[in-house]
C-alpha positions as CSV (number, residue, x, y, z in Angstrom):
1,X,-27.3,-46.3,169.7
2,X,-28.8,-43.5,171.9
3,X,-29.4,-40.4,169.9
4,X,-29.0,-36.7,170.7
5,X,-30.8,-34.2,169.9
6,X,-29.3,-30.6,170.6
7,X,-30.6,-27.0,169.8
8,X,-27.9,-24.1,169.8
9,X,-25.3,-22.0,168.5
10,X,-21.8,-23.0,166.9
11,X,-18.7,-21.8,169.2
12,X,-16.3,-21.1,166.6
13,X,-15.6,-21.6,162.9
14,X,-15.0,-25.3,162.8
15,X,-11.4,-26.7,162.3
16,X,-11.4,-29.3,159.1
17,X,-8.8,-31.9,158.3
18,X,-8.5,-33.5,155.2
19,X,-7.1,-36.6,155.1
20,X,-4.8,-38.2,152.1
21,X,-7.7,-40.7,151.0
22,X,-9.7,-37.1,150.7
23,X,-11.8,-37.3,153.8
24,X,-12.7,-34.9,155.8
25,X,-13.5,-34.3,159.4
26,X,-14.9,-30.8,161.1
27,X,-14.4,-30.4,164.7
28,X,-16.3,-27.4,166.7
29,X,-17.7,-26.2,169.7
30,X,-21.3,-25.8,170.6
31,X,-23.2,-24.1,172.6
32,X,-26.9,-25.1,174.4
33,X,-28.5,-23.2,177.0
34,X,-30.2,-24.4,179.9
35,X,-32.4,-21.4,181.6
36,X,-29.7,-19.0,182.0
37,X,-26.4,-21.5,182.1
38,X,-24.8,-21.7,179.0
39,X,-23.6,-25.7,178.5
40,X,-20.4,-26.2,176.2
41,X,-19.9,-29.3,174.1
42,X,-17.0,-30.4,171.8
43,X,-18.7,-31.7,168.2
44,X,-17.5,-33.5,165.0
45,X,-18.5,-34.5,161.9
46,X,-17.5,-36.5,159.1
47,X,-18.5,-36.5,155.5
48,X,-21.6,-34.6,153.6
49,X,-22.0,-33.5,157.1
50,X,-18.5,-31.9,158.0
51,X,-18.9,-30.7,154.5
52,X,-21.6,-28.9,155.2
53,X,-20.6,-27.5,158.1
54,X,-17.2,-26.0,156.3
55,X,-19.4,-24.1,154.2
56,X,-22.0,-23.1,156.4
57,X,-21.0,-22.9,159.8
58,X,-20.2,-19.4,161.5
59,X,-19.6,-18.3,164.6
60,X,-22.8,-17.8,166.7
61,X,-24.6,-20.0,163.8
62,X,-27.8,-21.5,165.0
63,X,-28.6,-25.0,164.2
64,X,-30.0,-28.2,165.5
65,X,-27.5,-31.2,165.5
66,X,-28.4,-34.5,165.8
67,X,-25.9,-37.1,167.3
68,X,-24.4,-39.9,169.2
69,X,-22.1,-39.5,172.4
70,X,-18.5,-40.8,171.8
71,X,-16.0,-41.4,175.0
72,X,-12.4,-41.0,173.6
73,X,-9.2,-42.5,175.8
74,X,-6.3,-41.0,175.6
75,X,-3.0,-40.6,177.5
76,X,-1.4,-37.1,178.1
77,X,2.1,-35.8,178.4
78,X,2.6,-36.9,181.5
79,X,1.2,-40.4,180.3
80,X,-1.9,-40.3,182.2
81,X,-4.8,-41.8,181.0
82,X,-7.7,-39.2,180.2
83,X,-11.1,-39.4,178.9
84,X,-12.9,-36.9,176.4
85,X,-16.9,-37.1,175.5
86,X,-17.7,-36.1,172.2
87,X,-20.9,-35.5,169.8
88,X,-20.1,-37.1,166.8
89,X,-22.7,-35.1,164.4
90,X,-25.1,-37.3,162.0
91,X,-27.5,-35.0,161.1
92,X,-27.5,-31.1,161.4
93,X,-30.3,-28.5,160.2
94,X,-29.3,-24.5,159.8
95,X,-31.6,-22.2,161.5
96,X,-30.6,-18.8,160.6
């Protein structure tokens, strides 16, 4: 498994789901920079982690997230067969 390391700023509040077995998954947006661009990437977690990042996370929050890259398939409304790269969050350090 090829880890990630990323240094930046949370998008958004994160959106959590509980599940009926009681757990939980947080899904956000983050933000790196590179020079001047700004480089968007969707996020989740799962666990002590998405726990964590319910209680903690804000809007413009800085943090360092360590991960692995996930590629999601998935068809859309029209039944077209998409793909979707994701972060899936393992490790995650609050800056400030």
């Amino acid at each position: 498994m090829e880890t990630i390391t990323i240094i930046g700023n949370m998008g958004d509040f994160a959106k959590v789901t509980q599940f009926e077995n009681g757990a939980k998954v947080a899904r956000f947006q983050f933000a790196s920079h590179l020079g001047e661009d700004t480089i968007w990437h969707r996020m989740f977690a799962w666990g002590t982690v998405a726990l964590f990042i319910e209680r903690f996370g804000a809007k413009g929050k800085k943090m360092i997230i360590k991960g692995r890259k996930v590629v999601r398939t998935y068809l859309d409304r029209e039944g077209i067969q998409k793909q979707i790269e994701e972060i899936e969050v393992r490790e995650i350090i609050g800056l400030y």
